[in-house]
N, C-alpha and C positions, 0 to 999 in steps of 0.2 A: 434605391440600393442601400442596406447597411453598409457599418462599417467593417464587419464581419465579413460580409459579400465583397468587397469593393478590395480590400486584401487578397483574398482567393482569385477576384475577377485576374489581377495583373502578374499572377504566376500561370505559365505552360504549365503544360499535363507533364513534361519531364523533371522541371522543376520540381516540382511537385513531389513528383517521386524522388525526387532526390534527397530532399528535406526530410520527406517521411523515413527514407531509411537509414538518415543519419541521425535523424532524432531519437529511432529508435534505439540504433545502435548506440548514441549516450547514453538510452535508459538503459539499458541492459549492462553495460559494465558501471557506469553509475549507482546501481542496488545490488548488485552480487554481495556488496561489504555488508548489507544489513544482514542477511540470511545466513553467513560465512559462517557463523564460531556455534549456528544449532545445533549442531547435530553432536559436536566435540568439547565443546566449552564446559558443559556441565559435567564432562567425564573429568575433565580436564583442572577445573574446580576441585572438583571433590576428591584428588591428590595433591591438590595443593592446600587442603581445608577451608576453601574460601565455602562460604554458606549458598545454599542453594536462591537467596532472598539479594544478594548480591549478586548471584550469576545471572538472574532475571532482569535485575538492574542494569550489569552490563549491556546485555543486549540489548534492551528499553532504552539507551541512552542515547543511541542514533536516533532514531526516530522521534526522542522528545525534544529536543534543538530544532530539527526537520518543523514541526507543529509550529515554534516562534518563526521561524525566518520565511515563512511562508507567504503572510502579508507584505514582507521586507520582501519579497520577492516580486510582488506584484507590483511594487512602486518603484523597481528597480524596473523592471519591464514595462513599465508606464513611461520611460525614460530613457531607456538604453535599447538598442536592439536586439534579438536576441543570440546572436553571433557573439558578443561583448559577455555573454551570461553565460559561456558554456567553459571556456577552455581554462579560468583561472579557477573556478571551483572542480573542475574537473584533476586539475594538476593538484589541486588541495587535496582533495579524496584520497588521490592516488599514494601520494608522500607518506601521508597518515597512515593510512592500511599497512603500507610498509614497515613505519617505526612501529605500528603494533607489535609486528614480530622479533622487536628486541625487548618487550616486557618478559618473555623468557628468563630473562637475564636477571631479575629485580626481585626481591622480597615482597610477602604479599599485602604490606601496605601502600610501596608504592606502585606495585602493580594493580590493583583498584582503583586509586585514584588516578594515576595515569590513562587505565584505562577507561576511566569515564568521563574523563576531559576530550580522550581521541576520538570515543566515539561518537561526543556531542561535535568536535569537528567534523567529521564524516557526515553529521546528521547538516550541519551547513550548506555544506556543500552538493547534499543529495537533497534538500530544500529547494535551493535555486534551478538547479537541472528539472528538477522533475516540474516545477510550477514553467519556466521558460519551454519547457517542451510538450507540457499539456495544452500552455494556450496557441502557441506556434499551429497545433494540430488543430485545433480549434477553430483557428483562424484561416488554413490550409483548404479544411472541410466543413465552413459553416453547416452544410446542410445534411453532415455524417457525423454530428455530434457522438451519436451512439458507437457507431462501428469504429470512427479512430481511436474512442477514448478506451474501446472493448481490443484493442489492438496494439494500444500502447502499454493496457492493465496486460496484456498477454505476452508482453513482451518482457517488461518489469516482473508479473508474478513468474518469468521464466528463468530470471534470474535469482529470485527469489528460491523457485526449488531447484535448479542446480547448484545453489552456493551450498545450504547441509550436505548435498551430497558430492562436490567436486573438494571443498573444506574435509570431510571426513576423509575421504582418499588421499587428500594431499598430508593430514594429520597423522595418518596411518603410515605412510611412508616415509615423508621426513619430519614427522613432529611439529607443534606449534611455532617454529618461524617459518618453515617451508608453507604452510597454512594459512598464511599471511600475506608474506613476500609476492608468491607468486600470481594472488589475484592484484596485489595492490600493482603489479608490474605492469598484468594486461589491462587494468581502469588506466597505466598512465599511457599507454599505447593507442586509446582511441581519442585522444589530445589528438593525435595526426590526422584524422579524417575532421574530427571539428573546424579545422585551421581552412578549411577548402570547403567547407558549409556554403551554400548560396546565402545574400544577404536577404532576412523576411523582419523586416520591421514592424513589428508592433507596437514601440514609442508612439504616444500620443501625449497631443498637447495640454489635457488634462488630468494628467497622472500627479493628483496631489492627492494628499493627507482625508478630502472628503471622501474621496469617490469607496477610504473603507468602512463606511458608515454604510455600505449599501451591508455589510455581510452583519450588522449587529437584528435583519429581521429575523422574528422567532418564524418563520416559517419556513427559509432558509437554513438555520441554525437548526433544525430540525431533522430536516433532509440529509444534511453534512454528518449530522450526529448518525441516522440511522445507519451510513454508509461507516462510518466508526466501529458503528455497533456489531457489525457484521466483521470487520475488520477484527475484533477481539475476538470471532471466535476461530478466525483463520491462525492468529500467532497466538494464542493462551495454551496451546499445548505444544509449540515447539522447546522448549525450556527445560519442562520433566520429562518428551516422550523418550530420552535413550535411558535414564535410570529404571523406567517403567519397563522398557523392550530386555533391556537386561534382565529385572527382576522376573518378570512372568514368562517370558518365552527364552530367557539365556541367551541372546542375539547381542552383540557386537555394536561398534557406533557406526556402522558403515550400515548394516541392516536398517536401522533406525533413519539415516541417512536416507535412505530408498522409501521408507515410508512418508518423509516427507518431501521426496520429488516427485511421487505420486500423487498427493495432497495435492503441491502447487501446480505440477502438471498437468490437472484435469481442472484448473483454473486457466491454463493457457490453452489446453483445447475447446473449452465451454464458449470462453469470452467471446470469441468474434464470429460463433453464431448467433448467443445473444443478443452481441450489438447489431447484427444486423437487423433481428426481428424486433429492438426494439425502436431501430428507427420507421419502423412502418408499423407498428401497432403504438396501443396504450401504452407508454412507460409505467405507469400506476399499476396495471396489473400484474408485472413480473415483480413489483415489489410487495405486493399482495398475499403472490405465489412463495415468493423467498420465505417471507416474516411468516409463513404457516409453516412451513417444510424446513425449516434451521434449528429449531430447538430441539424438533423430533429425533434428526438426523445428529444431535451433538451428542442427545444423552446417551446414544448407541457406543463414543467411540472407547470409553471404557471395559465393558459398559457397566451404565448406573445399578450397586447391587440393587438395587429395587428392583431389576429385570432380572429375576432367575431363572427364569429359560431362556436366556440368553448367553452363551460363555463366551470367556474372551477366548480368540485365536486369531494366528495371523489373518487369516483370512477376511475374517470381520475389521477386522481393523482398520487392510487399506480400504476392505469397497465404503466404511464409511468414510473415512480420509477423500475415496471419489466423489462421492455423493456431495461431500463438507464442498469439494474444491468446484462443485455443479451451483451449489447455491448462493454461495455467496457470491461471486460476481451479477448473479442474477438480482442479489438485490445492491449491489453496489453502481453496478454499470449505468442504471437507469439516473443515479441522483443528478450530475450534471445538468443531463436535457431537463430535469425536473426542477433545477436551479432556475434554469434561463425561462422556465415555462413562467413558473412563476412569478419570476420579475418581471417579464413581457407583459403579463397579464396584469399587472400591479401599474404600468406605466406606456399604457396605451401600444404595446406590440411593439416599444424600442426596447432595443439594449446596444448600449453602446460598447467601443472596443473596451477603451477600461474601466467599463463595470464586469465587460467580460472576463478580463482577466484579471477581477478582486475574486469574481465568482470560480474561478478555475483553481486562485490560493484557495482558497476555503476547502473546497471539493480538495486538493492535492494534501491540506492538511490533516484532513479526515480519515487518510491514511494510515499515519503513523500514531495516530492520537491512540486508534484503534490497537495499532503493532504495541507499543509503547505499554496503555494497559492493560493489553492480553498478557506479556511478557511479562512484566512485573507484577501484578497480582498473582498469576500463577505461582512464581517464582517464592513471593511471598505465603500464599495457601500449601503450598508443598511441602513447610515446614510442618504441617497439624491435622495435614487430608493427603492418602495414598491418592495417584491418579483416575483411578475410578470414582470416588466421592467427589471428587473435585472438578472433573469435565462432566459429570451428571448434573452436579449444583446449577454448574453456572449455563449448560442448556436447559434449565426448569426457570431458570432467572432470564433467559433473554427471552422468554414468552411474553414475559410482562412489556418488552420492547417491540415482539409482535403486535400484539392489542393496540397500544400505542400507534404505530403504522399504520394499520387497516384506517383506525380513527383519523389519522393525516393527511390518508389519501381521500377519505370523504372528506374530510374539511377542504382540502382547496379545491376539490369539487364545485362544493355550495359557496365558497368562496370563487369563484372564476365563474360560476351563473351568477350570482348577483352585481359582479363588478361586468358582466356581461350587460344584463339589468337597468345598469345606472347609467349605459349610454347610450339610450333608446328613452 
């Protein structure tokens, strides 16, 4: 029995449940705060004169803290349990989100910088939750690698598209403190059910400073990157898309709002049929399917004028926004099990707890690396490219990242036959 198995063996089926839907329930008020200021912040900006290359920034600044403390996370988790890992980053988040909503108050230099300090707290704090609750599930479901991690992503990206769109309503109503206040209120509210969490120990006795030399292989660093890659094209258009819905269709930030709970909503209905079919087929192959079908599906959501019979209209916009929110989890959901494939296969069929959960920091980091430079590049290209040039570009540029892929998944192919091979 792993170590993996042998955690799962000593929790009931209630347990179980229990854990999974407290864990969830962290995730989901936990990420509200990244997605909160899409939909309103850019309008929001550009009455206060801050540049559209710092509004990109703002939002890119949670998620790029998230990417360092990530490793810090898994050493923390090598160590603590994960009870000990929820409720003080959890009260962090919460505090922060709030005091956002007295930059109202400030001139706009130290509303920038304040506000990029807060968000890099928030990214802390939504660092350690998300890595303690990924390997938690991991550990819950050794042998549903796919379906929890496609169920925790559906839970997260559901907070993800209700935050532009609960943010806009609430911005619309009582303006940017109400915008703030009020989610920063309900992430501190679910501090109460953390506090009655069953205890699941994942501390182990060799959670040191080696065990993160397992994430420096290129072939793991690889796999983390694709799920990144896919990740920028999920968040590269939340930034410009309400200046865009303004400019061509005269719609509102609350329209624009809706376009992206659809985006992320048909990431939370995709994902956990995904994960189920990818724990009983090839994970390789739905990564195969993505990396053909992402870049086709990006250049459409402008669309690239190079397609002139194609016009923009609402219409087109969400089914691709559907489409976008179909594929990327399909190539994201796989990387995990394709982490552990890999190492298994690299070290005789072990994987221990904490390599497990170096591999689940890495895999959690992949995330925001992804949120982080979709956000901010955009942000930055918006100064010099209208939004059609700019989401066509960069779906003819993550082709080159398809190629790549297809190539990856043959490689550990012929890699995992020959180390098949060497022990015969």
């Amino acid at each position: 029995m792993t170590e993996l198995q042998s955690v799962a063996h000593t929790l009931s089926g209630t347990r179980k449940v229990l854990n999974f839907s407290i864990i969830t329930c962290v995730l989901f008020c936990a990420f509200i705060f990244y997605s909160l200021p899409g939909a309103f912040l850019p309008l929001y900006d550009q009455q206060r004169n801050v540049t559209s290359t710092w509004t990109g920034i703002l939002i890119g600044a949670g998620p790029l803290s998230y990417i360092f403390v990530c490793p810090l996370s898994a050493l923390l988790l090598n160590n603590f349990s994960n009870k000990k890992l929820y409720v003080i980053p959890t009260a962090m988040l919460a505090i922060v989100t709030m005091l956002f909503s007295l930059l109202d108050l400030v001139g706009n230099g130290w509303f920038e910088g304040l506000g990029f300090v807060m968000r890099i707290v928030q990214g802390i704090g939504g660092g350690i939750i998300s890595v303690t609750s990924f390997a938690a599930l991991v550990a819950i479901y050794p042998s549903r690698v796919a379906t929890v991690t496609a169920l925790a992503e559906t839970v997260l990206n559901g907070a993800l598209a209700s935050g532009p769109f609960f943010g806009s309503i609430l911005y619309s109503v009582g303006g940017f403190k109400l915008a703030f206040f009020v989610p920063g209120a309900l992430i501190l509210l679910s501090v109460i059910p953390e506090c009655f969490v069953p205890q699941l120990t994942t501390a182990t006795k060799t959670g040191s400073l080696k065990s993160l030399t397992a994430i420096l292989d290129p072939w793991l660093l690889f796999a983390a990157w694709h799920c990144a890659a896919c990740q920028i094209l999920l968040n590269y258009h939340i930034p410009i898309l309400s200046p865009y819905v303004e400019r061509v269709f005269q719609e509102d930030v609350v329209w624009a709002g809706v376009a992206l709970l659809v985006n992320s909503g048909s990431v939370c209905l995709s994902a956990p049929l995904l994960g189920y079919l990818i724990d009983r087929y090839n994970p390789y192959i739905f990564l195969i399917i993505s990396a053909i079908c992402l870049p086709i599906v990006y250049i459409f959501i402008g669309p690239l004028p190079l397609l002139p019979f194609i016009l923009p209209s609402k219409a087109q916009l969400l089914t691709t926004l559907l489409f976008l929110g179909f594929f990327v989890p399909m190539g994201c959901t796989p990387v995990l099990l394709v982490m552990f494939d890999i190492y298994k296969a690299k070290n005789g069929g072990h994987l221990p707890q904490h390599i497990a959960n170096v591999l689940v920091s890495l895999y959690c980091a992949s995330f925001p690396l992804g949120a982080f430079l979709g956000a901010t590049i955009s942000g930055i290209v918006a100064e010099y490219y209208i939004f059609e040039w700019s989401t066509g570009m960069v779906g003819l540029l993550f082709s080159i990242q398809s190629v790549l892929c297809i190539i990856f998944c043959y490689g550990v192919y012929r890699l995992k036959k020959s180390l098949q091979l060497k022990e015969y």
